[in-house]
N, C-alpha and C positions, 0 to 999 in steps of 0.2 A: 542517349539524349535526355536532358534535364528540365522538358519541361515546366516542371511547378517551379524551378530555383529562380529567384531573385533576390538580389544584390542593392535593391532599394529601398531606403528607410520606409517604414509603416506609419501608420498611427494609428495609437490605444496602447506604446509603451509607457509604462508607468512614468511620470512625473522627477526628474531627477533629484533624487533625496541624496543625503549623507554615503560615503561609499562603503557599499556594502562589506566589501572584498576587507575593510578596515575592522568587524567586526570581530570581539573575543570569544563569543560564546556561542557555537554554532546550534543549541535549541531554541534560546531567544531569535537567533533571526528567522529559524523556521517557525517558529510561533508567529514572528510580525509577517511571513511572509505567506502562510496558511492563512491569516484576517486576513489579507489582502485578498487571497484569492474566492474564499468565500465571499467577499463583497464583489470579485468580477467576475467570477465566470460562470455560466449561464446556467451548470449542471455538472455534480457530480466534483466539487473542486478535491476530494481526498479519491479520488483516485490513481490506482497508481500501476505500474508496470510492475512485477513481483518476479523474478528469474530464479531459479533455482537448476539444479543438476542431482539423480542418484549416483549410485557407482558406480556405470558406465561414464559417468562424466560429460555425457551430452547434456547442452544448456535446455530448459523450457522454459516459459514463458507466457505471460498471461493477467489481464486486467484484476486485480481485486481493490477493496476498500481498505480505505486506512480506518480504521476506527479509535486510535486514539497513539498519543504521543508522549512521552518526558523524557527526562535526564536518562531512564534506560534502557528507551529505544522507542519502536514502532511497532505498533499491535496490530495483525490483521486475522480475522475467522476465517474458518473451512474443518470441510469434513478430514479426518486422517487418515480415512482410508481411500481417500483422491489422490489425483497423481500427484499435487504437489507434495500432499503430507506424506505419500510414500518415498517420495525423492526427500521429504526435507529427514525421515526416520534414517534412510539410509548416509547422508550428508546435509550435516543441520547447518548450513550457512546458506545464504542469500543474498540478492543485490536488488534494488528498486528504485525507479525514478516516477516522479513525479512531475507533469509537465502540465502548463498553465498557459493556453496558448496565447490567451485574452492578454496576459500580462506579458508576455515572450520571457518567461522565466523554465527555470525547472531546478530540480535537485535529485542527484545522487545519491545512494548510502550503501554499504550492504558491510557485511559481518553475522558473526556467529548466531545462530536462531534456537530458541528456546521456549517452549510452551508457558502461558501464562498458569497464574493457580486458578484450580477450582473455584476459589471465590469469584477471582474475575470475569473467569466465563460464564458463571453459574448469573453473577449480575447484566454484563452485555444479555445472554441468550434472554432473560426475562424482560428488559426493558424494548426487545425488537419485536414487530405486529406480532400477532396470533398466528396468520396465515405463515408469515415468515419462518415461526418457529416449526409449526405443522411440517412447512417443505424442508427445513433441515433433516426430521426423523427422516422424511420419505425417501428422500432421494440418497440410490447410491451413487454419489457422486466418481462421476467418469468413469461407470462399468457399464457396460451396454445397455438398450431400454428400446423391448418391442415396438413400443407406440407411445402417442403422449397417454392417452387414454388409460394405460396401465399404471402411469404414473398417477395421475386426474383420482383414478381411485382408489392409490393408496392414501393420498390424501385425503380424501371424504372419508373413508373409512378411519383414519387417524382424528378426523374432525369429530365423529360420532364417538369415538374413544372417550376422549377427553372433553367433552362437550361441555360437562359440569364439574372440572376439576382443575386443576394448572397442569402442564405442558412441561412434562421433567426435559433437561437438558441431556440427551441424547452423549453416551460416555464418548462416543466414534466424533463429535464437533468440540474443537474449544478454540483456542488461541494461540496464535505463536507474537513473541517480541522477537524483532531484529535488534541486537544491541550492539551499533553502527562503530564498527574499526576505523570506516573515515565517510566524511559528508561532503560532497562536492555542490558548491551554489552556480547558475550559470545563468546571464543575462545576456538578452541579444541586443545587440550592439549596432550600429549600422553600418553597411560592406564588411562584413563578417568582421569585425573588431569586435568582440563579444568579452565580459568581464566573464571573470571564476577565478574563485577561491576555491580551495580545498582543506579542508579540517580533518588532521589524523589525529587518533585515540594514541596520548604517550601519556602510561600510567594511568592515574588520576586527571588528568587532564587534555588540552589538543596542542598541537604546534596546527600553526595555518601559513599556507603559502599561496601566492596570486599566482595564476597559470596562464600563458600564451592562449589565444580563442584554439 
């Protein structure tokens, strides 16, 4: 039994603009559609669903941040020696959505995953708080942990470290880029009539096709 499902138009869908699904360039519309959502949604609008699988091939899953985007791909941080980055060393490809619920929008991507360079992560990890940077050393991400309290003070104890000095980026945290095989856009629609486009990577370039809701 379903229910949360309704089949009845909302309101706070975005404004009927030009049709999306018409578009050539599948990062300009995520760009225009990324301003969008930083302008509507209350918290958190680069969030995003991150799926990956190791060699067993079971899917995981799990919230991370976008922190930055272009023409070759999507960037997000973590430690590598967490589950993901141990599933993404074993199988470097991934899938992610992004969903806006203010806007009734969301996007699709996934394709081959590749650690960003040194430079970039070395620049992200510096420009994120102090404390931020502190709980990246500390924590081993996704291995067991006694108590909070054991964590608590590794971190004070990292705080007194480097108290008077900079906060080197930690070799075990950097970056991965997704560089997107295919981009799917989807808008809700009302009584499930919903627009999508899909944009596949051929060559140097995309074919795009509109798809049934």
């Amino acid at each position: 039994m379903d229910q949360l499902r309704t089949d009845d138009p909302k309101a706070g869908a975005p404004a009927p603009t030009l049709d999306f699904t018409l578009s050539e360039d599948p990062f300009a519309l995520f760009a225009a559609w990324m301003r969008e959502a930083e302008a509507a949604e209350p918290e958190d609008p680069n969030a995003m669903a991150l799926a990956t699988a190791g060699s067993d091939g079971l899917p995981d899953v799990r919230m991370v941040l976008l922190k930055g985007f272009d023409e070759r791909g999507f960037v997000f941080y973590t430690n590598v020696q967490s589950a993901k980055g141990e599933e993404l060393a074993q199988n470097p490809q991934a899938a992610l959505v992004l969903h806006w619920k203010s806007l009734r929008r969301q996007v699709r991507a996934r394709g081959p995953v590749s650690p960003v360079t040194a430079e970039e992560a070395d620049a992200y990890f510096e420009s994120r708080r102090r404390e931020s940077r502190l709980g990246a050393i500390a924590s081993q991400q996704s291995r067991p942990l006694a108590d909070r309290a054991a964590l608590m003070a590794e971190v004070t104890e990292l705080a007194a470290r480097y108290e008077n000095g900079p906060i080197p980026r930690p070799e075990h945290w950097t970056g991965f880029r997704i560089a997107p095989v295919s981009l799917e856009f989807w808008q809700n629609g009302d009584y499930r009539l919903h627009d999508r486009v899909r944009f596949t990577r051929t060559g140097n370039g995309w074919s795009r096709a509109r798809l049934y809701p």
